[in-house]
N, C-alpha and C positions, 0 to 999 in steps of 0.2 A: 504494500500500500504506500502512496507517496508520502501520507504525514508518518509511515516510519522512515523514509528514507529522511525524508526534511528532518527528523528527530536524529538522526543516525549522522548524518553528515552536516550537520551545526553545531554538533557537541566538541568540545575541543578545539573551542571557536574557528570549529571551518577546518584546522587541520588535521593533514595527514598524522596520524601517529606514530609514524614511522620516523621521515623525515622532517616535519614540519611545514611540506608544502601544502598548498591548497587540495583539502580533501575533494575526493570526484567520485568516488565509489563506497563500498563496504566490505570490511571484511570480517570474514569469521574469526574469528579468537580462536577458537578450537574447534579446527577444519569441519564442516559439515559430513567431507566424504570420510570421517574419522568416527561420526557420532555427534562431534556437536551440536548445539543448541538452532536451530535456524528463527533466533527470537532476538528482539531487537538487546536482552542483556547480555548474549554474545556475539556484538556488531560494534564494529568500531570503522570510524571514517579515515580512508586510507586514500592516496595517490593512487591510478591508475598502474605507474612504474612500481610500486612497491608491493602492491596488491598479486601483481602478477610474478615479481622475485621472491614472493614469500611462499607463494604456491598452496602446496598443500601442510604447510608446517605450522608448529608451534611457534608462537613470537622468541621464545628463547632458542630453539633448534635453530631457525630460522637467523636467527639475531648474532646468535654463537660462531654458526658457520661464515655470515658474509663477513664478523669482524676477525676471525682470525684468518680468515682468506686473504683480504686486502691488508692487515698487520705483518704476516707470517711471509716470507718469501720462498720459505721451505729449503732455503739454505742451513747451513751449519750443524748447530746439534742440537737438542733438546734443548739440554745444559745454559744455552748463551746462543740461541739460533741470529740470525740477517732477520730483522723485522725492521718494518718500519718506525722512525725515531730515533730509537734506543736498540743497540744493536746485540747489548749487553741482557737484554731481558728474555730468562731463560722462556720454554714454552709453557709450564707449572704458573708462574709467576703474569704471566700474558693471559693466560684462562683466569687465573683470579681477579685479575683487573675488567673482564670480560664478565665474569660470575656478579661485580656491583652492578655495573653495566644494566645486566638485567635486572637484577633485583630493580633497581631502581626505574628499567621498563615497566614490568610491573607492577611498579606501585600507580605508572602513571595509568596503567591499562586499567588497574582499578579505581582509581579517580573517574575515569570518562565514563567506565562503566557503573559509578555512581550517579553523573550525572545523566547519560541515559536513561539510568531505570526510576530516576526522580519520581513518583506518583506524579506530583504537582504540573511537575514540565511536561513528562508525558499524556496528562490529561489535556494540558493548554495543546500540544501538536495532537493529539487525537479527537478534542471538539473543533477544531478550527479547520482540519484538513483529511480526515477522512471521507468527506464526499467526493474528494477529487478521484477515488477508486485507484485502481494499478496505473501506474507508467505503462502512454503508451507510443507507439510515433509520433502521435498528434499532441501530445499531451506528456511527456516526461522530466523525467529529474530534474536536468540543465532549467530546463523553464520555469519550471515550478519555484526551483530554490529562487532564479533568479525575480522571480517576483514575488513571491513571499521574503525575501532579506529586507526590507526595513520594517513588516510587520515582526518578523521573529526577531530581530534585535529589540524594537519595542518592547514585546513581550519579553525577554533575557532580562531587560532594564527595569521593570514592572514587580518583576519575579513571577511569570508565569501568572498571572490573576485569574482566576474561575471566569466563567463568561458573565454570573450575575456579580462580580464584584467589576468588571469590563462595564456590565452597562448601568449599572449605580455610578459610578465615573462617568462615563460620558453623559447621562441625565444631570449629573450635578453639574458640570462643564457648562451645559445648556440652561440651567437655572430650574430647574423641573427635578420632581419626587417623584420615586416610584409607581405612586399611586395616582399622578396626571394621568 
């Protein structure tokens, strides 16, 4: 449905969680074709490029290998291997530094996935845009986000408001009670 994508890929204001580029997709947390969840608490909004080098992995499997791929030159020896930097840092020592790395990935993977699964937030993208039905040609993601971003930054800025406290605001705006 689009107001999960709109909920999915505005989280993490807009970005990838990979890289930090501008989110354009979603991805599983833990791979669909593995058993994962296919529900908006195991989705996170990813780059198109990242989305597709991460594949079918785990953000850490995934995370571990591209960083000691590009660190690691696969020169030398365990002991004191040819990496990138530090030429001096054995390959034990390069994985430790790799093991915060992640930790600290996922801590942020559970932040986003905090703020995805908000009730509050999720209610505000599920009154507001579930009529719009699935993405379709005529009608998908790209367009959708780009016309709903200054309503959903409103709402970000509001904290998410219920629709009766949305139109108690805008009646008060206008000078008028509920009960006009």
């Amino acid at each position: 449905m689009i107001w999960e994508w709109l909920a999915v890929l505005t989280a993490n204001n807009g970005e990838c969680m990979y890289c930090g580029g501008t989110s354009q997709t979603m991805d599983h947390v833990i791979p669909f074709a593995d058993g994962g969840a296919d529900d908006p608490t195991n989705l996170v909004p990813v780059c198109h490029d990242c989305n597709r080098r991460k594949r079918d992995k785990t953000p850490p499997t995934w995370f571990i290998g591209m960083d000691l791929t590009i660190r690691w030159y696969g020169s030398g020896t365990p002991q004191g291997g040819s990496c990138l930097g530090d030429s001096s840092m054995s390959l034990r020592e390069m994985y430790l530094s790799v093991h915060q790395e992640v930790l600290a990935l996922l801590d942020d993977l559970d932040t986003v996935a905090a703020e995805i699964a908000d009730p509050k937030r999720r209610e505000w993208f599920e009154t507001r845009y579930r009529w719009y039905g699935y993405p379709s040609a005529s009608y998908g993601v790209p367009r959708a986000r780009q016309q709903a971003e200054e309503r959903i930054a409103d709402g970000k800025e509001r904290g998410y408001p219920s629709l009766d406290a949305e139109l108690a605001r805008m009646l008060k705006e206008k000078g008028l009670s509920p009960a006009d």
